[in-house]
C-alpha positions as CSV (number, residue, x, y, z in Angstrom):
1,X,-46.4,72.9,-20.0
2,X,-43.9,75.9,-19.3
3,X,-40.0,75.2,-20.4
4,X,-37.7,78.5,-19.1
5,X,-34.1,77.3,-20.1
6,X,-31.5,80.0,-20.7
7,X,-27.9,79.7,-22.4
8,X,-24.9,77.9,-21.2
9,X,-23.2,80.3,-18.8
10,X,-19.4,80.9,-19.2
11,X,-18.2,82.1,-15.9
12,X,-14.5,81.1,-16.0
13,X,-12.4,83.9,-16.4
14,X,-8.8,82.8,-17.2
15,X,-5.7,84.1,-15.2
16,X,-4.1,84.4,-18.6
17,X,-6.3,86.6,-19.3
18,X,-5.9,89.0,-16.4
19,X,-2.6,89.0,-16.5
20,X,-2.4,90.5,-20.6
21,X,-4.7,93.0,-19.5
22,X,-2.8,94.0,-16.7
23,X,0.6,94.3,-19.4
24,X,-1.3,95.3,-22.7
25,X,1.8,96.8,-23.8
26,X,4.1,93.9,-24.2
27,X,4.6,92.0,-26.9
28,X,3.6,89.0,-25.5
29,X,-0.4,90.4,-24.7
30,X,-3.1,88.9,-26.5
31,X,-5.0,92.3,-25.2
32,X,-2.2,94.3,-26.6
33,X,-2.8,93.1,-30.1
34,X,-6.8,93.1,-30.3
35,X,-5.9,96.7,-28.9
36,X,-3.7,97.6,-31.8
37,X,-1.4,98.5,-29.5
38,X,1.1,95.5,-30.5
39,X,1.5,94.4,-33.8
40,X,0.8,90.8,-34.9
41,X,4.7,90.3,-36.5
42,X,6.2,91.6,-33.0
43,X,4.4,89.0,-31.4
44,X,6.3,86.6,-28.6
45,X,5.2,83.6,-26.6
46,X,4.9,85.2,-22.8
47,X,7.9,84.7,-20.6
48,X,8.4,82.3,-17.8
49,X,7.1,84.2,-14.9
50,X,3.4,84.7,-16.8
51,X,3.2,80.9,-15.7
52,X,3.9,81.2,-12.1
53,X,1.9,84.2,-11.4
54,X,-1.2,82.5,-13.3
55,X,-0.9,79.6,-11.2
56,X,-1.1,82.3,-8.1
57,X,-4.3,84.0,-9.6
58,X,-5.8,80.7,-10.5
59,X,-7.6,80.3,-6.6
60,X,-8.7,84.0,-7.6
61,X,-10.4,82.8,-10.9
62,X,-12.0,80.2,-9.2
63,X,-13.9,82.2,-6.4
64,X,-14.6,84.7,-9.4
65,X,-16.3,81.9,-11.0
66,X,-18.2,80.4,-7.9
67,X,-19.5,83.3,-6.8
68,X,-20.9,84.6,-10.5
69,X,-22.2,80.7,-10.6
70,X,-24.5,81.4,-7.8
71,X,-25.6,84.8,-8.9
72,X,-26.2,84.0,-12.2
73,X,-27.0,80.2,-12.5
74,X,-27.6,78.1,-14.8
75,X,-31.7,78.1,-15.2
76,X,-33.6,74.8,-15.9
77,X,-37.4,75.3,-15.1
78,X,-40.1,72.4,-16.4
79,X,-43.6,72.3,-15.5
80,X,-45.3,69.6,-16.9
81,X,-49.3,69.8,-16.8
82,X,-51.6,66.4,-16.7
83,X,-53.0,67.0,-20.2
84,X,-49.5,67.5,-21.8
85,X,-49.4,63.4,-22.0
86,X,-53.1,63.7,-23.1
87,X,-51.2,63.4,-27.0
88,X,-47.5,63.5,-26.1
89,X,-46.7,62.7,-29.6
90,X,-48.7,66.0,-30.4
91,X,-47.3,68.3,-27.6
92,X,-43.6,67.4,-28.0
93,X,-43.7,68.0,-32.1
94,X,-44.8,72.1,-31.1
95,X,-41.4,72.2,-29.4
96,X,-38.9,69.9,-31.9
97,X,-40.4,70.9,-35.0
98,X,-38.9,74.8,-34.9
99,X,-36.0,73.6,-32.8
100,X,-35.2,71.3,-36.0
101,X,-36.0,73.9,-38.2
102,X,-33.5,76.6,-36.4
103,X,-30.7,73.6,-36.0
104,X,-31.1,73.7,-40.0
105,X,-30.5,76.7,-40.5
106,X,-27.5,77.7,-38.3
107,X,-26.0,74.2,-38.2
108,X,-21.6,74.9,-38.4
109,X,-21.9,70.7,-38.9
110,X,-22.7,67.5,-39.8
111,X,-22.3,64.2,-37.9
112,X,-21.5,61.6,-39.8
113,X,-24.6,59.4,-41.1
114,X,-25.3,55.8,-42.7
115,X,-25.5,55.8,-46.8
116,X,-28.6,53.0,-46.1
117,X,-30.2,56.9,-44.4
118,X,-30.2,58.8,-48.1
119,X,-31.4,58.0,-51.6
120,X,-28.7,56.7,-54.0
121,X,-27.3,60.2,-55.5
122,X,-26.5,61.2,-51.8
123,X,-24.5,58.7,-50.9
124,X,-20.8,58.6,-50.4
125,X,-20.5,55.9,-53.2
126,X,-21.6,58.4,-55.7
127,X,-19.5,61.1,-54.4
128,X,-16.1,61.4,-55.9
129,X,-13.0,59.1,-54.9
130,X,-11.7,60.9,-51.3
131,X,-8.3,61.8,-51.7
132,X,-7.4,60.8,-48.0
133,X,-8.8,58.1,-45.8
134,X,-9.7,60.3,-43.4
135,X,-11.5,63.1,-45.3
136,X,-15.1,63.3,-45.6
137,X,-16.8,62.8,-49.3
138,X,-18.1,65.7,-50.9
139,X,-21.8,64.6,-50.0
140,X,-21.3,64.4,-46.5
141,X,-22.9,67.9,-45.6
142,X,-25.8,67.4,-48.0
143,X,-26.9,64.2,-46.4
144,X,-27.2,65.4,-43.2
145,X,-29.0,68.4,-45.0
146,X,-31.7,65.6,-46.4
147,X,-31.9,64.1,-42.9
148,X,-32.7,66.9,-41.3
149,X,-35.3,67.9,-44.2
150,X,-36.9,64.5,-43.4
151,X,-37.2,65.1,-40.0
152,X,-38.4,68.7,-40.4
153,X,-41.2,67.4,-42.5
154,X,-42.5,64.1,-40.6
155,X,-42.9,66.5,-37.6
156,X,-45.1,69.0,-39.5
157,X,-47.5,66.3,-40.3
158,X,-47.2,65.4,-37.1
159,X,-48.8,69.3,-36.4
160,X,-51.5,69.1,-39.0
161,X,-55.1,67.9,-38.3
162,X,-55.6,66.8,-42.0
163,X,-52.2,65.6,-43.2
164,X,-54.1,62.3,-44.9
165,X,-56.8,64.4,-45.8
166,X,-56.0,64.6,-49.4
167,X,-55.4,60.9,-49.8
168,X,-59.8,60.4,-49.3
169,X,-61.9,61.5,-51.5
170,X,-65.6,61.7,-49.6
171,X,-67.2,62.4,-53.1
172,X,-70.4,61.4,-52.6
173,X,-70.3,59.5,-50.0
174,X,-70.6,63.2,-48.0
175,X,-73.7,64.3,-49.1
176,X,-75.5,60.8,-49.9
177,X,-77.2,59.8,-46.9
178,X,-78.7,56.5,-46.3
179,X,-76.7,53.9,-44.1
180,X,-73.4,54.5,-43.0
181,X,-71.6,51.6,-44.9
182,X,-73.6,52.3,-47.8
183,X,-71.4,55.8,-47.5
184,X,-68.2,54.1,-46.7
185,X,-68.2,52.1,-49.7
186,X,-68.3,55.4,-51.9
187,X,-65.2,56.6,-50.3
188,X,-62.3,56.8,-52.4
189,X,-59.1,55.9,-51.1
190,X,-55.4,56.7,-52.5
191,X,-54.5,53.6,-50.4
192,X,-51.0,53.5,-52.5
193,X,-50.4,57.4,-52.1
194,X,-51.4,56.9,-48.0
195,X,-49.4,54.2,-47.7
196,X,-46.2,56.4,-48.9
197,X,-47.1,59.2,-47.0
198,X,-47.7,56.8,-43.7
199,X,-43.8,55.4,-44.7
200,X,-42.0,58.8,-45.0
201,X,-43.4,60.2,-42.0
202,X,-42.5,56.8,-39.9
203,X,-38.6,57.2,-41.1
204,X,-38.8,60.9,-40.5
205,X,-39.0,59.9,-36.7
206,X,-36.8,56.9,-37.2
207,X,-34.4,59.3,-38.4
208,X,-35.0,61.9,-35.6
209,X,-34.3,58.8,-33.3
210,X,-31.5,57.3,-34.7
211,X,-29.6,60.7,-34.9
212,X,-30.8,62.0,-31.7
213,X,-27.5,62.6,-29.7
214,X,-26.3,64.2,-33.5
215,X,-28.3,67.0,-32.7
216,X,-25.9,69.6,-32.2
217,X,-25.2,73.0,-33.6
């Protein structure tokens, strides 16, 4: 597999834009101010004739953007090999586990999620009373922070080659030998302790797909 993406390219340049760096020294000039050239209580809202000659320069802006679109385009290169699907599962955890890791870390966010998602402390009916409808509860952020833990960690199993490992205890069974079964019935089993580990990881990609399209920084 080879994945080459690079950023969202922002070619738009705004007439605006121009035009208050073209008059920095008004009072109207977002430019003027950033420049210290205009201070922020002198500030006005730009006259009329700003509008008109935007709309002029606005064709300008546009071949502007076309042509630094094809110089510079947006780059979206995937090469998938035949033995990537060998253990898809496997292959696709390398890329989402540190992309869910980095999302965690710089998230700005938090979409909104389903109380039935968290344990009981994390959920907006333990938070306190919201003093408008429309405000989020003060637990909002941290269960999104729990989701995205969940995630983080059923994907690193996924990664490990022994992640059940410590749930069997070989013992003797190892170094017995005699028949096979006669082995397999020494083997210890933490068959409760699997069983919990098997059920985390399983909502850890529930979660991943149920908040898919909430993956956004």
């Amino acid at each position: 597999m080879k994945v080459y993406m690079n950023g969202y390219p922002d070619h738009w340049i705004s007439p605006y834009k121009i035009l208050e760096a073209i008059f920095f020294w008004t009072a109207w000039s977002k430019c003027g101010r950033d420049r210290g050239i205009v201070e922020d209580k002198d500030f006005v809202d730009h006259p009329a004739w700003v509008d008109q000659l935007a709309r002029y320069l606005d064709p300008v802006c546009q071949v502007i953007k076309h042509v630094r679109s094809v110089l510079h385009p947006q780059i979206r290169f995937v090469k998938i090999d035949r033995y990537d699907t060998w253990s898809m599962d496997h292959t696709l955890a390398h890329i989402i586990h540190p992309m869910l890791i980095q999302l965690h870390e710089t998230k700005h966010g938090a979409p909104f999620t389903e109380d039935q998602d968290v344990p009981e402390p994390l959920r907006s009916t333990s938070a306190e009373p919201k003093e408008n409808e429309w405000d989020t509860d003060d637990n909002h952020f941290a269960r999104w922070d729990w989701i995205l833990t969940e995630m983080i960690w059923a994907f690193h199993q996924e990664l490990r080659d022994d992640d059940e490992a410590e749930f069997f205890d070989h013992g003797e069974s190892v170094d017995s030998g005699g028949d096979f079964n006669e082995r397999l019935s020494k083997l210890k089993v933490d068959r409760e302790g699997l069983q919990t580990h098997q059920e985390r990881k399983a909502n850890g990609f529930r979660l991943f797909g149920k908040y898919f399209q909430a993956l956004w920084d």
